[in-house]
C-alpha positions, 0 to 999 in steps of 0.5 A: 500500500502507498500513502502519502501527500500528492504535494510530496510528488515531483511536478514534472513539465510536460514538454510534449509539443502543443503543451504550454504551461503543464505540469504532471505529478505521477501519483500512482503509476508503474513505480507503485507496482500499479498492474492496470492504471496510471493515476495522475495529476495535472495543472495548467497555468492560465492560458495555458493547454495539453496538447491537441492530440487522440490515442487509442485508450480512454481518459477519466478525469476529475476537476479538482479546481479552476475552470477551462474547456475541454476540446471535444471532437472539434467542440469546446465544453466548459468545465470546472471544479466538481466535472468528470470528464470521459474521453473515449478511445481515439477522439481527439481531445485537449484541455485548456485553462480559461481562467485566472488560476490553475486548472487542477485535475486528476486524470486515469488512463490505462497502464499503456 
């Protein structure tokens, strides 16, 4: 079993192209001995985005706090603090910060 505060976790940059002002905390992952998920952590900066971008695995992702849109298969859709967000195998996605502080969120993927 692990426990421990998730502010303990390195916040890594994402550095992949199209991404402005992330950054990513693995809080539970391979590392952990993790079979099946990856949990994750991340916070956009304001104006800031994940990249644009589809793969063949689903996201399930739950606001913790701030606001933004999520890119839904071309279709901007507002979310916030409190929304669970599904996004299905192979469409094409991506977060972004509307707001004036961080966009926080948690987001679980299969171990891939």
């Amino acid at each position: 079993m692990k426990i421990q505060q998730a502010d303990a976790v390195e916040a890594k940059t994402v550095g992949i192209e199209g991404a402005e002002g992330v950054t990513m905390r693995m809080l539970i992952g391979p590392d952990d001995g993790a079979p099946n998920f990856n949990m994750r952590l991340f916070e956009v900066s304001p104006g800031g985005c994940t990249p644009r971008h589809t793969h063949d695995w689903e996201h399930e992702v739950y606001v913790l706090s701030g606001v933004g849109v999520v890119l839904d298969d071309g279709e901007e859709r507002p979310i916030s603090t409190g929304d669970c967000v599904y996004v299905p195998p192979d469409e094409d996605h991506q977060f972004r910060n509307t707001g004036g502080e961080n966009l926080k969120f948690l987001c679980l993927v299969p171990k891939t």
